[in-house]
Structure formats: C-alpha cells, structure tokens
N, C-alpha and C positions, 0 to 999 in steps of 0.2 A: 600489664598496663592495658586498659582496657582504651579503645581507639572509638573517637568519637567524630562523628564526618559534621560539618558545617550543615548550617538551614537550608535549605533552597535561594536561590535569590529570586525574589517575586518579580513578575514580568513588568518589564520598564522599566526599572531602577534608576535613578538618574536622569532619564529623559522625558519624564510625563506624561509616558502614555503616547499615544496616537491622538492625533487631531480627529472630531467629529465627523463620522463615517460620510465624504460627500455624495450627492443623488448617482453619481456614476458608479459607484462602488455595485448598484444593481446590473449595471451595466458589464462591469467586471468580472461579476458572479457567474454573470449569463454567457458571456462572451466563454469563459475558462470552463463554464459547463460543456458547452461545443466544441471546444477541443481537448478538452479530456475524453469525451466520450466519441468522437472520430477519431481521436492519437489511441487509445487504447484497441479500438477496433479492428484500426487500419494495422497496428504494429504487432500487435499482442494478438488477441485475439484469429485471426484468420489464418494466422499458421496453422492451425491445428487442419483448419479446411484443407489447405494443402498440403499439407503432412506428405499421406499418402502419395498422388499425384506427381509429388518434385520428386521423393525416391524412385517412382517409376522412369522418369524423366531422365532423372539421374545415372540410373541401372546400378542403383545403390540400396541400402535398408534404411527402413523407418528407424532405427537405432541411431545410422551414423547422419540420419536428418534431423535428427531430433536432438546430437549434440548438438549440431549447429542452434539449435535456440537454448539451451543450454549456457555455451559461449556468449550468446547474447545477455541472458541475465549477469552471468559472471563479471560483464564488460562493464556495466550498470553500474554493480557492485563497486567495484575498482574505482570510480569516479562519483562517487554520493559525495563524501569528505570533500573534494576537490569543488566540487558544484556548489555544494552550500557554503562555501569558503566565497562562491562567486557569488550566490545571492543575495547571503549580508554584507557585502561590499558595493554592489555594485547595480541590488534589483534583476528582475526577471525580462526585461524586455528583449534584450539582443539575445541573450541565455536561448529564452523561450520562441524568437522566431529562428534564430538557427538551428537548433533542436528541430522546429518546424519543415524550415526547409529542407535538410539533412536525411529525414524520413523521407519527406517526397519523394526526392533524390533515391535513394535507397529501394524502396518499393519499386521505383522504373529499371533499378540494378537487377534486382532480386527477377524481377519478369523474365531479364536475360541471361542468366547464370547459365552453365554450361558442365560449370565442373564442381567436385564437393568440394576443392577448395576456395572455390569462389562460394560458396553458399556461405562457408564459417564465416568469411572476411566480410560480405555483405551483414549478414545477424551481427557480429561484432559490433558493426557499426548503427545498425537499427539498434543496439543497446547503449550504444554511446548518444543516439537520437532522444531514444527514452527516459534516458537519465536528463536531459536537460530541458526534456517539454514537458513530461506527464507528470503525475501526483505530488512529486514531493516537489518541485517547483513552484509550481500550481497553489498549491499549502502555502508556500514562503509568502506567495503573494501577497493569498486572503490573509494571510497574519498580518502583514506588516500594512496592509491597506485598511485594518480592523480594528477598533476597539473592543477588548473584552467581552462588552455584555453583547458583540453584534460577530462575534466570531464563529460560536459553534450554527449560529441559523444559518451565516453565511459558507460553511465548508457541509452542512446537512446538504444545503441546497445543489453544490455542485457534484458530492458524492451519491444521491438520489440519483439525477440526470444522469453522469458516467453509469452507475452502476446498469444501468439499459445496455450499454457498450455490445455486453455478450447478445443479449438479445434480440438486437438490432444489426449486427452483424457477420455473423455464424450462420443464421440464415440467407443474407441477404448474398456472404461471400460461395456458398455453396450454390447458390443458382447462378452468381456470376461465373462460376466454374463450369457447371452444367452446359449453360448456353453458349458460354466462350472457349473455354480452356482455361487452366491455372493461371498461364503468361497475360493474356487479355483481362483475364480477371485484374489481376495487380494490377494493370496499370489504370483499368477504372476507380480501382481505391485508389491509387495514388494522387486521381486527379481531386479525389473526393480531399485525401487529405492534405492536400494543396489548399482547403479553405482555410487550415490553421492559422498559416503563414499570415496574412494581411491580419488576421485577428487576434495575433501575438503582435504584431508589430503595430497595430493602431490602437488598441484597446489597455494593453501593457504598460504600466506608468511608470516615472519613478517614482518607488512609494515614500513619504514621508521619514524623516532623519537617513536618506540614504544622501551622502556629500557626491556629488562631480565631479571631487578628486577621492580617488577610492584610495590614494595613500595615504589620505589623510581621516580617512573613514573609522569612526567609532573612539579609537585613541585607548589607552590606558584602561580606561574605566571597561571597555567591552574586550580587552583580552582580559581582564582581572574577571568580567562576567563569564567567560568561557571557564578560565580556570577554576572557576569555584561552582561549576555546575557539573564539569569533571573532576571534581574532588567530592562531588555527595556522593554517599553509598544509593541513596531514591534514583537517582539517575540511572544506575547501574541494575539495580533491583526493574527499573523499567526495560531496559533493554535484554536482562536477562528474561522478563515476562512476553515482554512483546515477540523476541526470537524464537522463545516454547510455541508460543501459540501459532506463528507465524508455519513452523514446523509441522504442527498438528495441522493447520487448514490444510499446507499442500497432499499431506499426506492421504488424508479424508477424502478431499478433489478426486485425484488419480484413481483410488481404490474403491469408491463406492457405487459406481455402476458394476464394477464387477464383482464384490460383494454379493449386491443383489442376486446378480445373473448366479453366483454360484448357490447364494440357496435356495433357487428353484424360480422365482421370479422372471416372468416375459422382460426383453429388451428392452423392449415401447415402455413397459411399467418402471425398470430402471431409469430408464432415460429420464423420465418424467418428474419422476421424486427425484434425481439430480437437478433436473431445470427448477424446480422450484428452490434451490441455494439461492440464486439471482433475486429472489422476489420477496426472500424472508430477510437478505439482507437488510434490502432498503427497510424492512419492517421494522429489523433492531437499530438500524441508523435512527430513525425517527423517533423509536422508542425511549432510544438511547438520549437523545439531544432532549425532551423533553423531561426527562428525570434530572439533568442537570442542575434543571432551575433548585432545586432540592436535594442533591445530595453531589458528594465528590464523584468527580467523572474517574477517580481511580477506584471508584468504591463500588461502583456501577457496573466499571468492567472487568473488576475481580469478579462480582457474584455471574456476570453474565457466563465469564471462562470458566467458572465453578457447575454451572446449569450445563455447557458444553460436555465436560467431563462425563458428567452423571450418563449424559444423553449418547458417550461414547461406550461406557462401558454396557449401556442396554440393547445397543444394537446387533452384536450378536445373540445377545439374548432374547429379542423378541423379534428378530429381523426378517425370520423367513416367516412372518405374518403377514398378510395387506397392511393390516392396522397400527400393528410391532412395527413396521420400517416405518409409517408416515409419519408414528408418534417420535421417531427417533431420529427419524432426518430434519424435521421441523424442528424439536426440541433445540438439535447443533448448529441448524439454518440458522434459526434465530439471532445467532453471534457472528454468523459468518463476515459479516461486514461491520461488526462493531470497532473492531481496531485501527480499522482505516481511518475512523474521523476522531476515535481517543486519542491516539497519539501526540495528532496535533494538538488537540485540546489543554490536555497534560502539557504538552511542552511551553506552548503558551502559558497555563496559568501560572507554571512552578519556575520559569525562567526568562530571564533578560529577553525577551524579542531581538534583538538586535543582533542575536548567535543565534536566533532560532534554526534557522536551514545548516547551519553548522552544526549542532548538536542535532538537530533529523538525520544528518548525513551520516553520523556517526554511531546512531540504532539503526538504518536502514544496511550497513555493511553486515552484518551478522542473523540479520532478518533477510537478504536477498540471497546469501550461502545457502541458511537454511532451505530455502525456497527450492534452491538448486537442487541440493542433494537430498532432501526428505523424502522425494516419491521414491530416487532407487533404495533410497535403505529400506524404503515400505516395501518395497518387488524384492528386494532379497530377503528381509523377514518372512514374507510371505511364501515365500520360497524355501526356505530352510524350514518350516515349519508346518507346511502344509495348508494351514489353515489362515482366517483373515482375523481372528478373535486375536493373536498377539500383537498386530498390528494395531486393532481397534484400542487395545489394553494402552499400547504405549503412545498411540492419539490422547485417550484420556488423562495417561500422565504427564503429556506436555502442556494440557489444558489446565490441570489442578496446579504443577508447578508456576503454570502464567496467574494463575489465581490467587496463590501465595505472593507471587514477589507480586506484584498492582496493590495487593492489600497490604503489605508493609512498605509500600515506596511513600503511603499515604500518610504514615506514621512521622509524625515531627521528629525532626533528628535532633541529639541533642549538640551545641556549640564546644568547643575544646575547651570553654570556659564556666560550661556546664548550664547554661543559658537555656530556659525552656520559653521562649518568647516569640517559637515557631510552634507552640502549641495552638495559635489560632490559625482558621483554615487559609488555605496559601491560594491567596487570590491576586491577577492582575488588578492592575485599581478601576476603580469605576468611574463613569461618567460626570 
C-alpha cells in the first residue's frame, strides 16, 4: 500500500494573513539587525579569540576548552522545541530581552571563571542565552511582524547586517585581548552587549494574532496546523536537507585553512580565502532573495547546494593552485549563507505562521547536533586516512544529499484521497 503524506498547509490558514507591514516594521528590522549581529559576536564568535588564552589560564587544553563551547551548542539544541513552543504563544519580547540580559550576565561570569568546571556551566548557559536571543528568535519575529511578499527583503536585510558579526568582531575582540587581557576583554563586550537588552525590550512587540492569554492562544485549528505539517513527508525532506548541508558547512569551516596550509599554501594566503566565506555569503543571500521573485526558494537552494557539491569535490583537485582554491572556495562561498535565510523563507511559504518557531525548533534540533559533531568526525576522517580529499568527498555528499531532498520537498505531494490540487505553487497569500 503505497502511503501518501498530505499537502502542505499554506501559510496563514484560517487567520488572513498578517496585517499590512506598519512603518515600524523598519525599525524592527533595524533594531534585530543590531543585536543579532552584537549577540552573535559577543557570544559566538569571540570564543575562538579566547580559546587559547582561558586554557592557559586555566592550565588546561584547547581540547577540554573547546568542549565547553561544544556544551554550549548542545544546550541550544535541547531548547529550540521548547523556545519555539514559547514564541508562538507568547511573542519574542520577554523571550528576547532575557535571552539579552542572560548573556550579559554571563560574559561578566565567563571574565571570572577559575575553574573547567566553571567554564562548562557558564557556556552552558551562554547556550541557553543563544537559543532565546539570536537567529531563530529573531526569524519568528520578522515572520509574524511580515507579510509574505515583505518577508524575504526583510530577513535579507538582517542577515546581511549579522553576517559582518565575524568581521566586526574577531578583530575588534583580539586587540581587546592584546591591550587588556582576555578577563578585561569580556567584560568590555559584555558592556557592548548590554545594548541588546533595552532594544529587545523596547523595540520587540507583540506581533499580530498573538492572545494575552497564551492558554487560550491559537486553539484547535493551530495544533491541527502543527499536526499536519508534522505529517508531510516535504517537511521532513526539508530537515533531512538542511541538516546534510548544515553538516557539510561545519565541516568545510574547520578543515579549510588547513587544507590549504597542507598543500603548500602560505597561512596569510589560507587565512584569506577563508575570510572571504563571510563576504560571498552575504553575496548568495542577495543573490538568493532576488531569484525568488522568480522561482521557488526550494528550487533555488537545491541548485545552489548542488553548485556547492561540485565545488567540493574540485577542491582537492585544483586546490594546491592559487587559482584552483580561489575558484573553489568562491564556488562553495557562494552558499555558504544561503540556508540561513531559506529556511525561513520555506517555512513561511509552505506552513501555518502561527507554529512557524515551532516547527524552526524542531529542524534546528538535528541541524545544531550536526554542527556539534561534524568537525570531530572531519578530524577523525582525516585522521584515519591521511588525507583531506575523503573529507572533501563526504562535504560534497552531504551537499548533493541537501540538494536532493530541497528539490523534492518542492514536489506537490499527493492527498490520501489522491488529490492533486497542491500542484500549484505553494504560496503564503498575498496582499
């Protein structure tokens, strides 16, 4: 008997959409652009600066510091489901200033740590920060404050702005270092990311069809929405795609300056062609968001994780070139940040808004594991085998696997009643 998954349910069902995008809505864009890209900075990002440094500190290894952020994603993980449960109930405002303050707090912990166990428990908790201030938060927002045809300009616009995050401060935290120390350092970011806080908390609305009483929020009709978005196989097809690919980036990240360095390649020149990932992003974000007007954003980002692929399996083979690695780091740059703003985009056009953070939370669980554990399985591949070309190989096939399921998640499913009336494209409604 052959088994047949339901339509998608198109975004809004039942509730009419979102109310016309008010003048603040730029204001929102703006505001969630500045602390996305301070919260990722301050959190994410500037560990790496300290890495070294706290294990010294410590009289511990870069190994057993670099669980501790490890534990921090893990702790993320564990609370996506739980968080997006709170954002379709309830809105992002309290969510996202204590998430704010939380980190602050945290960052002035982290200056004082003493011991490794005090490192884990502090990361732990900058992971529990993370999950309730950055991106997928952030997302829920611009969805539920958005109408359709004004969603994907408005999450380009904030994912542009963050995506500087690294570049803005990876520098800025390494001469804080210099000049101060690690401990001084932190707590200058901390104060930095104490701006968040007032601009979650003043800026942050409740967005439209969220109730007051969150018991009484959504009713019937939005768990039936849940349910039948968890019963499509495209659903599934989507997070089995996004988690490959999610796999494949960490993996890339970790291994391709060294890569470089080992086929003969100067540092400086490694380093380089890695800082340009950051900047090719934003280029497929852009690229990406304008092909929209024109084709399916799953159609988009199958072919772009299909060009990814290609671009992984030529890197060992033209890589100890000048011209071989630029064409082939550019090539996979190109995507590197395309998922970040598809995800949402897909979740919105093919499902209920109203579980949107709920069903985010529930592909970001298997997308932030991956995350975890892709680099060590890249260092023990690489390690068993000498070389970085099996590594590269099984980047590529987690690109082409994401390339497959994105291109059939976009295939109309058929209804148990044999219904082909999801053959047209599956769109939020329009204005």
């Amino acid at each position: 008997m052959t088994r047949h998954s339901g339509p998608p349910v198109p975004a809004d069902v039942g509730v009419g959409g979102h109310p016309p995008s008010p003048p603040g809505n730029r204001v929102l864009v703006a505001a969630l652009a500045i602390t996305q890209t301070i919260g990722y900075g301050a959190l994410y990002y500037c560990f790496a600066v300290f890495l070294t440094p706290i294990a010294a500190d410590l009289t511990t290894s870069v190994t057993a510091v670099t669980g501790a952020y490890t534990a921090s994603v893990l702790a993320s993980a564990v609370l996506a489901v739980p968080i997006g449960r709170w954002l379709d109930r309830r809105g992002g405002r309290a969510l996202m200033t204590g998430g704010s303050l939380l980190g602050t707090l945290l960052l002035v912990s982290l200056s004082r740590v003493d011991e490794l166990w005090q490192l884990y428990v502090v990361q732990i908790g900058i992971g529990v920060a993370s999950a309730a201030s950055l991106y997928e938060a952030a997302f829920a927002v611009i969805i539920a404050w958005h109408r359709p045809r004004h969603r994907s300009a408005a999450l380009l616009a904030l994912t542009v702005v963050a995506g500087f995050a690294s570049t803005i401060f990876l520098p800025l935290a390494g001469w804080l270092a210099d000049q101060h120390g690690w401990r001084t350092a932190l707590l200058i970011l901390a104060a930095v990311h104490a701006v968040t806080v007032p601009l979650h908390a003043v800026v942050v609305r409740r967005p439209p069809g969220i109730s007051r009483d969150p018991g009484r929020q959504h009713g019937d009709s939005g768990a039936h929405a849940l349910r039948a978005a968890l019963t499509d196989r495209g659903f599934w097809l989507l997070a089995a795609g996004f988690t490959a690919h999610t796999a494949a980036i960490s993996a890339y990240t970790v291994l391709l300056i060294a890569a470089l360095i080992g086929w003969g390649h100067p540092p400086a020149f490694a380093a380089a062609i890695a800082g340009l990932l950051g900047v090719l992003s934003v280029t497929g974000r852009l690229v990406t968001t304008g092909l929209q007007r024109r084709y399916r954003t799953t159609t988009i980002t199958a072919v772009v994780f299909a060009v990814q692929a290609a671009a992984a399996l030529l890197l060992p083979i033209l890589g100890d070139t000048t011209g071989g690695a630029i064409v082939a780091v550019v090539a996979f740059g190109f995507g590197f940040g395309v998922a970040t703003i598809a995800k949402p985009v897909i979740l919105a056009e093919r499902y209920d808004t109203r579980r949107y953070a709920t069903l985010a939370g529930v592909l970001v669980v298997p997308m932030t594991l991956v995350k975890a554990g892709s680099p060590l399985g890249a260092a023990v591949l690489r390690t068993a085998t000498g070389s970085y070309t099996p590594v590269l190989v099984a980047v590529a096939v987690c690109c082409g696997v994401a390339a497959v399921a994105l291109a059939a998640s976009s295939r109309p499913a058929l209804s148990a009643t044999g219904d082909t009336s999801a053959d047209a494209p599956v769109t939020g409604p329009t204005d």
